[in-house]
DRENMARNU-287508 format. One line per 4 residues: number of its first residue (from 0); their letters; for each residue x, y, z of N, C-alpha, C. Coordinates in Angstrom, 1 decimal, padded with zeros to 4 digits. Layout:
BEGIN
NUM) a) X/Y/Z/X/Y/Z/X/Y/Z | ...
***
This chain:
BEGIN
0) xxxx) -011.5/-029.8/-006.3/-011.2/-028.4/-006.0/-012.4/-027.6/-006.4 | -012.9/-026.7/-005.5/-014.0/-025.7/-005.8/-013.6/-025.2/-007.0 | -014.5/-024.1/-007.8/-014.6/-023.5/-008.8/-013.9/-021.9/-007.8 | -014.1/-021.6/-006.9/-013.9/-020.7/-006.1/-012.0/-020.8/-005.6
4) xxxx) -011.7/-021.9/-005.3/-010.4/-022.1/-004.9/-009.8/-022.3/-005.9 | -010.0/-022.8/-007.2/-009.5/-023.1/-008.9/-009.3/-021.4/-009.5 | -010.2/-020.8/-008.8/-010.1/-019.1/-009.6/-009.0/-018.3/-008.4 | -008.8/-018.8/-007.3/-007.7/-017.9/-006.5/-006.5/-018.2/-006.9
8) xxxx) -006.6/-019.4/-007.2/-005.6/-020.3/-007.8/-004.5/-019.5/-009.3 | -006.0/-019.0/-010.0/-005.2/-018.7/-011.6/-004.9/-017.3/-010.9 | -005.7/-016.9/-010.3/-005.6/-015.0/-009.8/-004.1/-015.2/-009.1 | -003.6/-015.7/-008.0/-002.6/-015.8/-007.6/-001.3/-016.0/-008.6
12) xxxx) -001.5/-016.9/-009.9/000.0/-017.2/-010.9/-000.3/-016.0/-011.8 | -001.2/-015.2/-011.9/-001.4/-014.5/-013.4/-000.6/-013.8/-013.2 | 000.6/-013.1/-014.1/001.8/-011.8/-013.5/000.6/-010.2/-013.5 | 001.9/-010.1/-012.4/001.6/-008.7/-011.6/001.8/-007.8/-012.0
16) xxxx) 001.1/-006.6/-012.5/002.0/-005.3/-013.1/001.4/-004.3/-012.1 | 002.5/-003.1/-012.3/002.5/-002.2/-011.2/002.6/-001.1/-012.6 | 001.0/000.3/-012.0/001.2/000.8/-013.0/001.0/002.2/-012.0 | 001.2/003.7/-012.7/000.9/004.8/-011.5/-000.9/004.7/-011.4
20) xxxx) -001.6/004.8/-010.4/-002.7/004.9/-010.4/-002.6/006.6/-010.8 | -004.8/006.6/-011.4/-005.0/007.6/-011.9/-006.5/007.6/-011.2 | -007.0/008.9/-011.5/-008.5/009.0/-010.3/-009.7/007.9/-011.3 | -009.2/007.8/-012.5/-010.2/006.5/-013.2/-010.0/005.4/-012.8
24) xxxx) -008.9/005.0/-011.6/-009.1/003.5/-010.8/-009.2/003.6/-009.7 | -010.3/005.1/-009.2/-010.7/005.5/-008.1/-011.9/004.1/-007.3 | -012.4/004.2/-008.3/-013.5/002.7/-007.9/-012.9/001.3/-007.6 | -011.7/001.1/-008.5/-011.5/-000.2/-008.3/-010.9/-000.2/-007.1
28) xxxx) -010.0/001.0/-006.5/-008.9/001.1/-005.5/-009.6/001.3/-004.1 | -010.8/001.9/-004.2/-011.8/002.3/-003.4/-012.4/000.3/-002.7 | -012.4/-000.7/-003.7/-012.5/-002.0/-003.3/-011.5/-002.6/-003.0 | -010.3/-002.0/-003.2/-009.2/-003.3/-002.4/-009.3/-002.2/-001.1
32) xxxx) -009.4/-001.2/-000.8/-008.5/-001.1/-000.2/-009.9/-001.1/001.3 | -011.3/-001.4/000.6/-012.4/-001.9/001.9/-011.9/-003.3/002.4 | -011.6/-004.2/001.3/-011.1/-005.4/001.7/-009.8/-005.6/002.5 | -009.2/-004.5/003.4/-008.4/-004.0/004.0/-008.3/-003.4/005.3
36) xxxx) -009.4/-002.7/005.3/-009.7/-001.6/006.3/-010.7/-001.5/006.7 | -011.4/-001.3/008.4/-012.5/-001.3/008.7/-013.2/000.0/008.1 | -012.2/001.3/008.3/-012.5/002.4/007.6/-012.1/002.5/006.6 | -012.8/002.5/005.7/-012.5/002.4/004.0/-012.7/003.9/003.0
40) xxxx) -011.7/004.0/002.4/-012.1/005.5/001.8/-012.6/005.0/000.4 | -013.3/006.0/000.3/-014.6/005.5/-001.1/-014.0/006.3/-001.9 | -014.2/005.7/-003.2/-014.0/006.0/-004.6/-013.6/007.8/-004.8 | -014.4/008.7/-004.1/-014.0/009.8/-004.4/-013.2/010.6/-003.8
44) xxxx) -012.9/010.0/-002.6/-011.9/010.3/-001.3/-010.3/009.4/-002.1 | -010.0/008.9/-002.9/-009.7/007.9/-003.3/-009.3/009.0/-004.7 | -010.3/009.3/-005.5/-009.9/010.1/-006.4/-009.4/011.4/-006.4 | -009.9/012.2/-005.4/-009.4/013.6/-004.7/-007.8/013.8/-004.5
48) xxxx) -007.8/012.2/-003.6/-006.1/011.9/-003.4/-005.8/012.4/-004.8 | -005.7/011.3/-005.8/-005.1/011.1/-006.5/-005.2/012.6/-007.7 | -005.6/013.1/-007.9/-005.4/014.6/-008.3/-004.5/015.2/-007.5 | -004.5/015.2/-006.1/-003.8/016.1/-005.6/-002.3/015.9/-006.4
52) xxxx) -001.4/017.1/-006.1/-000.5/016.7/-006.8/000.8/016.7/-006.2 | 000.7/016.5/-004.9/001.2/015.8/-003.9/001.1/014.5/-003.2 | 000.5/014.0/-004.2/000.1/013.0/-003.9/000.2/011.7/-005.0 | 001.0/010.6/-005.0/001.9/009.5/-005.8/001.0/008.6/-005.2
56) xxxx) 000.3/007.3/-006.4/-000.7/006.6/-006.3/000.0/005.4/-007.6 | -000.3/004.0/-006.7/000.3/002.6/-007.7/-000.8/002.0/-007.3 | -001.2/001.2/-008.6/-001.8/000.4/-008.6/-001.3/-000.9/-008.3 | -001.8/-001.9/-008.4/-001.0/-003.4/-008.4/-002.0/-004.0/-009.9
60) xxxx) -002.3/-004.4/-010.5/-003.1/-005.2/-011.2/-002.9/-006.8/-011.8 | -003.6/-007.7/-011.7/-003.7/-009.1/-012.4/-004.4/-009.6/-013.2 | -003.9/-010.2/-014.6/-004.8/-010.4/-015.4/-006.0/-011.2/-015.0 | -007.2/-011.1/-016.0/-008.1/-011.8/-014.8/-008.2/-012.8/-016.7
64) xxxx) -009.2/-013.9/-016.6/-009.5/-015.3/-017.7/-010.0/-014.4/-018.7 | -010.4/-013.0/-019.0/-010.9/-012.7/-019.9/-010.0/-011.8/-020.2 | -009.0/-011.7/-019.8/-007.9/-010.5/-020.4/-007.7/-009.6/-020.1 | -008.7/-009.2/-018.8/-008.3/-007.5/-018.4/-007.7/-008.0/-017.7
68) xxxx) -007.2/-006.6/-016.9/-006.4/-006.2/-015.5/-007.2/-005.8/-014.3 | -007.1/-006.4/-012.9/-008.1/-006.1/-012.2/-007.3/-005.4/-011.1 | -007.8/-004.5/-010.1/-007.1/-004.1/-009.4/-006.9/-005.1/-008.4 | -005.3/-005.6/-007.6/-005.7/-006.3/-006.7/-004.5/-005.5/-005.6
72) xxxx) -004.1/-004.2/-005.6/-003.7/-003.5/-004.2/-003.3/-002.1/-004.5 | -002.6/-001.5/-003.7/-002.8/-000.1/-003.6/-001.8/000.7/-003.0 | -001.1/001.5/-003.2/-000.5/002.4/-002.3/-000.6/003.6/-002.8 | -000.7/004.3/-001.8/-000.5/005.9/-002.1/000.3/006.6/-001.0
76) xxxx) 001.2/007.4/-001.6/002.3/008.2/-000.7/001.9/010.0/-000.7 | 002.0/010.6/000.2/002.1/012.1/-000.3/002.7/012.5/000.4 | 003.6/013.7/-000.6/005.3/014.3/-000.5/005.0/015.3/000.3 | 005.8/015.9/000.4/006.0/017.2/001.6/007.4/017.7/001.6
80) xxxx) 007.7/019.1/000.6/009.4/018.9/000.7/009.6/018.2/000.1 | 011.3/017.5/001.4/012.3/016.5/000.7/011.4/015.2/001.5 | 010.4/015.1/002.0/009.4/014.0/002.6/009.1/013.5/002.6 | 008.3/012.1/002.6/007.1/011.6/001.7/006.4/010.5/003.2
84) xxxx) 004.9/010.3/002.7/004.7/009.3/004.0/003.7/008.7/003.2 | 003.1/007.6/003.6/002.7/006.1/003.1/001.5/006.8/003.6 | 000.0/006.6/002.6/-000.9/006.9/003.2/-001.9/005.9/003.5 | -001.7/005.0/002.4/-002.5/004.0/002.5/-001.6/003.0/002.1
88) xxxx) -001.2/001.4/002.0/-001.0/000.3/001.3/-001.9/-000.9/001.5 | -003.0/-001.3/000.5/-003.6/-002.3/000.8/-003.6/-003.0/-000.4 | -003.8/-004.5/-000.3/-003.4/-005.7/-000.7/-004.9/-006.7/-000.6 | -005.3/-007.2/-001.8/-006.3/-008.2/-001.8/-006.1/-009.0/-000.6
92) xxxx) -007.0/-009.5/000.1/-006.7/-010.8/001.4/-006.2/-011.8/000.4 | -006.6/-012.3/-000.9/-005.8/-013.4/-001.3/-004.9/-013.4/-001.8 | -004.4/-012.2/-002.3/-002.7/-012.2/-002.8/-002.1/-011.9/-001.5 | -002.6/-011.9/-000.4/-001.3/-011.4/000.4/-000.4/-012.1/000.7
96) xxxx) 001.0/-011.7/001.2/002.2/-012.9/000.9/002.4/-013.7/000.1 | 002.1/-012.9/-001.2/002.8/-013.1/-002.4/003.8/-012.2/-003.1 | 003.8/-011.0/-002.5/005.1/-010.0/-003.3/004.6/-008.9/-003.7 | 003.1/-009.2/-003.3/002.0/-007.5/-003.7/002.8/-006.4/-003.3
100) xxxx) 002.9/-006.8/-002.1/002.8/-005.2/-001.2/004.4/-004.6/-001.4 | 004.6/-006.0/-001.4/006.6/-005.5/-001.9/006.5/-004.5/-003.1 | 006.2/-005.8/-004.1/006.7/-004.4/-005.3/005.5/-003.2/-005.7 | 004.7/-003.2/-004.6/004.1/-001.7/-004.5/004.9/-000.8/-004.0
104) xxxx) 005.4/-001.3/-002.9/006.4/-000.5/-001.9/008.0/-000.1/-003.2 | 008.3/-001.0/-003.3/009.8/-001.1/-004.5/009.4/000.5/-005.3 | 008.1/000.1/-005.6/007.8/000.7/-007.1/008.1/002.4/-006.6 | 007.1/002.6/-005.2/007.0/003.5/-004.6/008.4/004.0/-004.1
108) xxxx) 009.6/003.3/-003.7/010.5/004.0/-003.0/011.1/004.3/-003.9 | 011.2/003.4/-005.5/012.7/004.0/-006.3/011.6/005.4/-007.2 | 010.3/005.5/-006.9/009.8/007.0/-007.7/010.3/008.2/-006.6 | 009.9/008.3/-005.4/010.8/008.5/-004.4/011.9/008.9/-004.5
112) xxxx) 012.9/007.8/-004.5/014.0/008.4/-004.9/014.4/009.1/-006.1 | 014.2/008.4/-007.3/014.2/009.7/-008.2/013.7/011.0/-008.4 | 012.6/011.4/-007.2/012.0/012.7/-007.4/013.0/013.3/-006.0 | 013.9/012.7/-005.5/015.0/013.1/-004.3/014.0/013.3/-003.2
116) xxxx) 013.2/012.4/-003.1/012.4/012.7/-001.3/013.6/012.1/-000.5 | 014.2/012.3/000.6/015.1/012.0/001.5/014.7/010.8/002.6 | 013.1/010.9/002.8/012.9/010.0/004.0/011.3/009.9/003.7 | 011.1/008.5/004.0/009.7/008.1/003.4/009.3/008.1/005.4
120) xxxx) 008.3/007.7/005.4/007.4/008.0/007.1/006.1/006.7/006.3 | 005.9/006.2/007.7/004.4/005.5/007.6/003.9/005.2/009.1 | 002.9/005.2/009.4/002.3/004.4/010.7/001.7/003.0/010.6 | 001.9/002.2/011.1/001.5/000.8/011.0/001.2/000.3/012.5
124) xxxx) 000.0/-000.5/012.3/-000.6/-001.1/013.5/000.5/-002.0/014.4 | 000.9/-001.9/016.1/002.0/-002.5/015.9/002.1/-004.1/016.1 | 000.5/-004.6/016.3/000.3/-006.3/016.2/000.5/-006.6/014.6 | 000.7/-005.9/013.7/000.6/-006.0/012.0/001.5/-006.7/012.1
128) xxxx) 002.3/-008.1/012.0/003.3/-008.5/012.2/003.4/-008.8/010.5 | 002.9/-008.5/009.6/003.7/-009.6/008.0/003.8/-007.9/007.6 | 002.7/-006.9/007.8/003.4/-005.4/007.5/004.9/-005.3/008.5 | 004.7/-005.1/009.7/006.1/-004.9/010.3/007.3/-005.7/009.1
132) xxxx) 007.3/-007.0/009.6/008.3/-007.3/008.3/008.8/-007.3/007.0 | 007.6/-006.9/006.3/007.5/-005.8/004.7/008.7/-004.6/005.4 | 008.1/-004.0/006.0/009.0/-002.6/005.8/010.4/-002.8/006.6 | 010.7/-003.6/007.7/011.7/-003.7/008.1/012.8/-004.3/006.9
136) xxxx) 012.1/-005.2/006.0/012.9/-005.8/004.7/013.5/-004.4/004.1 | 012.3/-003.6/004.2/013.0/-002.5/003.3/013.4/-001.2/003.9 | 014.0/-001.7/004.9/014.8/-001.0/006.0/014.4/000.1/006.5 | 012.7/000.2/007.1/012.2/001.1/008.0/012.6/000.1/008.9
140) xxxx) 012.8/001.4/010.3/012.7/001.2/011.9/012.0/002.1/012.2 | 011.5/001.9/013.3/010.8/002.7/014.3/011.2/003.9/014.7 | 010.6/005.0/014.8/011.0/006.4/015.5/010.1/006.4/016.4 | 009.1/005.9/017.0/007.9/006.9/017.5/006.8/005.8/017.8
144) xxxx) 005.7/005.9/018.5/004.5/005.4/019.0/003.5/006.2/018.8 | 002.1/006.0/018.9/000.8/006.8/018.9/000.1/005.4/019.5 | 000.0/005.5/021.1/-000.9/004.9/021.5/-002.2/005.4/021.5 | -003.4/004.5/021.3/-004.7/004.6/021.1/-004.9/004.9/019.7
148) xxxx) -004.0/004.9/018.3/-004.0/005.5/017.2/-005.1/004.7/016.6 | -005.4/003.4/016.2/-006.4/003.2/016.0/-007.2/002.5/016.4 | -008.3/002.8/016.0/-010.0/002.9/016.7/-010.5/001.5/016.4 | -011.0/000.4/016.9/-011.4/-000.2/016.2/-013.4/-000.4/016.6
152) xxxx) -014.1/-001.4/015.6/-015.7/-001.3/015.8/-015.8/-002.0/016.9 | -015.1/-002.5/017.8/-015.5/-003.0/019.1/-015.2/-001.9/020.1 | -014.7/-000.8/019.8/-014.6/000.1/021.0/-012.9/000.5/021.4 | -012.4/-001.0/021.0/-011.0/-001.5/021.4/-009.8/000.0/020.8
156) xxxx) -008.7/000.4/020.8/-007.9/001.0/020.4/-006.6/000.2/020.7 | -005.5/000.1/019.3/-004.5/000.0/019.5/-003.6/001.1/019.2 | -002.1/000.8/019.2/-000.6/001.5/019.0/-000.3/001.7/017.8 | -000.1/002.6/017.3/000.4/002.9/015.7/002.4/002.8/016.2
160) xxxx) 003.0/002.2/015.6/004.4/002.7/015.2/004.2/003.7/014.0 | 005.2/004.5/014.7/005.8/004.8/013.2/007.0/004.9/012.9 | 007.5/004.7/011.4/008.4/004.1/011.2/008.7/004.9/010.0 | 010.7/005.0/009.8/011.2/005.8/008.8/012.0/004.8/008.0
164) xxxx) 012.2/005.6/006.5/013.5/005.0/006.1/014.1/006.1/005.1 | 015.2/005.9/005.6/016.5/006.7/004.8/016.5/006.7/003.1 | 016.2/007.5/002.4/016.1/007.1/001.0/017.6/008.2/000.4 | 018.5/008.7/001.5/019.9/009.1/000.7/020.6/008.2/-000.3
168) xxxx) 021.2/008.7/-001.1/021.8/007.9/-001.9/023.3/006.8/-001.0 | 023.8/007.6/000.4/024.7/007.6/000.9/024.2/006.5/001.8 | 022.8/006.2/002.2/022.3/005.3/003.2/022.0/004.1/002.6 | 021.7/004.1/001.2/020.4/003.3/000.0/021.4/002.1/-000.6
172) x) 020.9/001.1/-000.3/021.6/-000.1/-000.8/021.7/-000.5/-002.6
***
């Protein structure tokens, strides 16, 4: 086993904590979420968010062999009203489909709910097939299309969905 495949290895078992992000994990957040996106928002775009104060930010973090916590994903939501929409969720390429993005999302819907937002919103790519089934787990459906929504570096454009979920107490499992 590589030294490279032996370290994805401990990175993937080390437990996961979900903490609120703050604009001091503007750098780290600013790196998962390049490893995500062709367009990547930089550290201060990243930090601006997270001041605003409309704006709800989680970290993901994993111990790394020397004891810290490293960033390995991301979400950020901002409210509006009874509202809220997903602005960003990104996830290291090698934790993905491990539970990252879930209990980012968890973390995010039950703060959500306790601040009484009524209905969360996000756009997702609609070929994104392991995002599609993240959020349908957590009982978004579809409202809506935005064809051409995004751009890609070959010129190419695909379909954004977008997609809601009910956060009433009367709809909420």
């Amino acid at each position: 086993m590589s030294l490279a495949s032996w370290w994805d290895r401990m990175v993937q078992r080390a437990p996961l904590v979900i903490d609120t992000a703050v604009p001091d994990d503007a750098d780290a957040l600013a790196g998962v979420h390049a490893t995500s996106f062709a367009h990547d928002w930089n550290a201060e775009e990243i930090a601006a968010l997270l001041r605003d104060g409309n704006v709800i930010g989680f970290v993901a973090r994993r111990a790394t062999a020397f004891g810290r916590r490293r960033a390995v994903g991301l979400l950020l939501l901002r409210t509006a009203a009874d509202e809220a929409e997903v602005l960003t969720l990104a996830v290291d390429p090698r934790l993905r489909r491990l539970g990252c993005g879930l209990k980012l999302m968890e973390a995010g819907l039950r703060r959500l709910y306790r601040d009484r937002i009524t209905a969360l919103f996000l756009e997702v790519e609609a070929g994104n097939q392991p995002a599609l089934a993240l959020y349908r787990r957590l009982g978004f459906t579809q409202v809506g299309e935005r064809r051409g929504y995004y751009g890609h570096p070959d010129g190419t454009s695909s379909t954004a969905l977008v997609m809601r979920v009910d956060l009433t107490r009367s709809k909420r499992r």
